[in-house]
C-alpha positions, 0 to 999 in steps of 0.5 A, a space after each residue: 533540454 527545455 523542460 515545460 512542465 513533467 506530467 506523474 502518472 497513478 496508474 489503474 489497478 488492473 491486476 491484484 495478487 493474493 486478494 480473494 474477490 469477495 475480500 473487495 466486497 467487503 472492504 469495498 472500492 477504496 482509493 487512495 492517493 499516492 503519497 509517494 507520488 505526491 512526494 515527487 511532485 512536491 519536491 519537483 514544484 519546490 524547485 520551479 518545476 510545473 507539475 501536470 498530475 494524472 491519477 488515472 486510478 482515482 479518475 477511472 482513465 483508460 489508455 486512450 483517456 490518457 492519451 487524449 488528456 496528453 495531446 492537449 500538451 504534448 508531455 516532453 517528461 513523463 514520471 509513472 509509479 508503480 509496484 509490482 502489482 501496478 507494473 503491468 499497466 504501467 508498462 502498457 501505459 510507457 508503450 502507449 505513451 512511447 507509441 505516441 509521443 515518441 520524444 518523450 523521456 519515461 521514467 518509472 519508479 516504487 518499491 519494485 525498482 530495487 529488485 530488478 533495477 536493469 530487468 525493468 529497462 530492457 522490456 519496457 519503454 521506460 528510460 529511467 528508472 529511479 531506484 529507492 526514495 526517489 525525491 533527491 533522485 528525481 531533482 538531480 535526474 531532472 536537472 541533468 537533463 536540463 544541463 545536458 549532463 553525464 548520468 553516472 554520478 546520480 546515485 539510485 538511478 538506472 537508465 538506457 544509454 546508447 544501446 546500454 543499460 547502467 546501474 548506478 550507486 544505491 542512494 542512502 536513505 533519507 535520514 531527516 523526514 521533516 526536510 520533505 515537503 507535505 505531499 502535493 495534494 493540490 494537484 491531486 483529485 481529493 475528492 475522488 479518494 474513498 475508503 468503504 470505512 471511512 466515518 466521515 466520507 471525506 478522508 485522506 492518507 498520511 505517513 509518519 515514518 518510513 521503513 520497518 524494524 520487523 522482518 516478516 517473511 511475506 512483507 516487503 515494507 523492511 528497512 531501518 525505521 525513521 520517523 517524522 517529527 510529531 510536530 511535523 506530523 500534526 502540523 501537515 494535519 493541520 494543514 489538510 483540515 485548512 486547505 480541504 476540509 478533511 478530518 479523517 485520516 488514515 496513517 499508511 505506517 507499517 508499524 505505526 506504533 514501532 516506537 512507542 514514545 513516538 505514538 505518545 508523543 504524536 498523541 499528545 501534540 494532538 491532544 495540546 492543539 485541541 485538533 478534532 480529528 479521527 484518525 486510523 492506523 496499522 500495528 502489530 499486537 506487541 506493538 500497544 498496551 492498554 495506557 496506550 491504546 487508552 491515549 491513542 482514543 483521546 486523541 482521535 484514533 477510531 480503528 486499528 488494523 492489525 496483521 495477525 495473519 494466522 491462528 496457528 502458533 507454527 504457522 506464526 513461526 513460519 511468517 517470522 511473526 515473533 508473536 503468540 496467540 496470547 499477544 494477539 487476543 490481548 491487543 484485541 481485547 484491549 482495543 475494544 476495551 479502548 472503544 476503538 474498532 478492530 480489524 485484523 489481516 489473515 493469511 491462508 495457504 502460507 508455506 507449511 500450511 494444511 487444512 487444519 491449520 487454516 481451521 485453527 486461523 478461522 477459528 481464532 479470528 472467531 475468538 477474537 471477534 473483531 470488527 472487520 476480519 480480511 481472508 487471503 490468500 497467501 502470494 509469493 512476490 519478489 523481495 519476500 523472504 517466502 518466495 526466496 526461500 521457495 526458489 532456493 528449496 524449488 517449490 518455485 521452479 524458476 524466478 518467474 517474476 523476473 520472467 514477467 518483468 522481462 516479458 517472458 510471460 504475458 501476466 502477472 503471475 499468482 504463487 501460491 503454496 499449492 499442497 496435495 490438499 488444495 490448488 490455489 483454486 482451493 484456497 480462494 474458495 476456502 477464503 470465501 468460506 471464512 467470510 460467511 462463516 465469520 460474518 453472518 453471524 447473529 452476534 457480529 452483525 448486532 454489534 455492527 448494527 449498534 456502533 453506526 453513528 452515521 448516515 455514512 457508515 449505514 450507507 457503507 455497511 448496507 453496501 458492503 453486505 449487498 456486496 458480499 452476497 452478490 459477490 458470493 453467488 457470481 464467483 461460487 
């Protein structure tokens, strides 16, 4: 098989699970590259393989926008990402795309792909579907149809064969991060990417490791942790802020501080190479310590984004957090302490949850009073430990995600641990409560007022607060 050129796909976010519509108000229309896909084009490209690059979210295409973009050159193949929010565009997209270009090979991947590696293949348009870390799939994949070679011996693959559909070997993990390529950036639309927090405006994303040691039970991000090196890290930042300008960045890690002398070490490789940059992360509250946090600022960390998720040491238990409340109000007083912004993640409706328990989380995000506070709602998605634990005791009556990806039923479904106190209705309205409560008040709204250093973040805060109550009254 000839091979002109492999067109990737971003697909647009159509459909979101557990965010409570003012919570976009607040944070705003973010856009963020695809870090994964643009591994896949970099890996690609290394080996001679030109690269069209579609991010449909980030350029606000629909369908037919895609289609006439492809028309211009036919696509022979086709590589669409997704997870298990954006599969049901994605899966419109390989109808369209099959409809049309009715020669042309569908491959799909992202997290989602391990879960349901045959269901994903029998009610798409899809003909591969890559399972895992997807870059020495992809490369073996890709070559195999060049040569005209058998597919069962490529490890993480799934794919349609005459009539059949086969499931391959699981591929390893990668062990040795630094051997990937920096993601394909020069293909992308940077210029398009945006984050409503961003100081600078013009930013981007970054990962330094891959897979998480911490098994929350709503998380989906597990796996052993690997880390790239410090050097490798900060020399891919230095190559951004060469090449496009950029530097503000915003760490996509679960746990971006899991190994401690890994943070230091990356703080220091900063620190030596004199970088002025500013740069954000996530991690957890038992994750950091003063001496820390104190490092991480002189090297340009401005934010960090904590999952608390509950004020309610049972609830904590629940969501096999392994934290206390003592943890979190510490993390949080020593940030500031650091100068360096908060903002925290909260949950409500999470299985065993009551109305008062939801009062106690309100409550405590209060206390801890930090810079940004995100409310949602509690969903149930496959791969969780909550949604297995709810099929198996049938809070749930059925896999209905499995349903949806086998086109039993037409949209995404939205699981939620509804009790006799609320529905999910309910609870979105309780969310959108908790975001007034919280942040109209005086004391928040001052000590936004005296951190804005530039014209960019009054533009971000003005417009997030406009936001905010427009979103309030339409949705009330």
């Amino acid at each position: 098989m000839k091979i002109d050129q492999i067109t990737l796909i971003v697909p647009p976010f159509e459909r979101e699970i557990g965010v409570v519509p003012i919570c976009s108000s607040i944070v705003g229309t973010r856009i963020f590259p695809s870090l994964g896909l643009g591994y896949i084009a970099a890996v690609l490209e290394n080996v001679g393989h030109k690269i069209r690059y579609i991010d449909m979210y980030a350029e606000d295409l629909k369908i037919k926008d895609l289609l006439s973009r492809l028309r211009k050159s036919p696509p022979s193949i086709v590589g669409i990402t997704s997870d298990v929010v954006t599969y049901y565009t994605a899966r419109k997209i390989a109808f369209a795309i099959k409809r049309k270009f009715p020669d042309s090979i569908l491959i799909t991947g992202g997290p989602h792909t391990t879960l349901y590696p045959k269901e994903l293949l029998i009610n798409s348009s899809f003909d591969f579907c890559v399972r895992g870390e997807g870059e020495h799939t992809i490369i073996e994949l890709i070559d195999a149809l060049m040569k005209n070679q058998p597919l069962k011996d490529i490890k993480g693959l799934s794919y349609k064969e005459n009539g059949n559909i086969f499931v391959n070997e699981n591929r390893p993990l990668i062990k040795d991060l630094d051997k990937i390529p920096f993601p394909a950036r020069h293909l992308m639309p940077m210029d398009k990417y945006c984050s409503p927090i961003a100081k600078k405006g013009k930013f981007t994303t970054i990962m330094g490791s891959r897979g998480c040691p911490f098994r929350c039970s709503y998380c989906l991000e597990q796996g052993p942790l690997r880390l790239r090196s410090p050097k490798n890290i900060v020399d891919e930042i230095e190559f951004v802020m060469q090449n496009y300008d950029i530097s503000e960045f915003y760490f996509h890690d679960s746990t971006f501080t899991a190994n401690v002398k890994h943070a230091v070490r990356f703080c220091q490789e900063i620190i030596k190479r004199k970088l002025n940059i500013i740069w954000e992360c996530k991690t957890r509250v038992d994750c950091v310590s003063r001496n820390l946090l104190g490092l991480m600022k002189y090297a340009g960390c401005e934010r960090i984004h904590y999952g608390i998720e509950t004020g309610n040491p049972r609830i904590m238990k629940v969501l096999n957090k392994k934290l206390t409340l003592k943890q979190a109000l510490n993390a949080i007083n020593w940030t500031k302490e650091a100068n360096i912004e908060v903002l925290t993640y909260f949950m409500i409706g999470s299985p065993h949850e009551n109305l008062n328990t939801i009062a106690d989380t309100l409550r405590f995000a209060k206390k801890l009073d930090p810079d940004f506070a995100l409310f949602s709602v509690t969903s149930a998605g496959p791969g969780m430990a909550i949604y297995e634990a709810a099929l198996k005791e049938g809070v749930f009556k059925k896999d209905y995600w499995m349903d949806f990806i086998l086109g039993n039923i037409p949209d995404l479904p939205r699981l939620s641990f509804e009790t006799d106190e609320y529905t999910r209705e309910d609870l979105v309205k309780i969310a959108k409560k908790m975001y007034f409560q919280f942040y109209f008040r005086p004391r928040l709204i001052l000590k936004r007022l005296r951190k804005i250093k530039s014209k960019q973040e009054l533009y971000n805060h003005v417009y997030g607060l406009l936001n905010l109550i427009k979103s309030f009254f339409e949705s009330s």
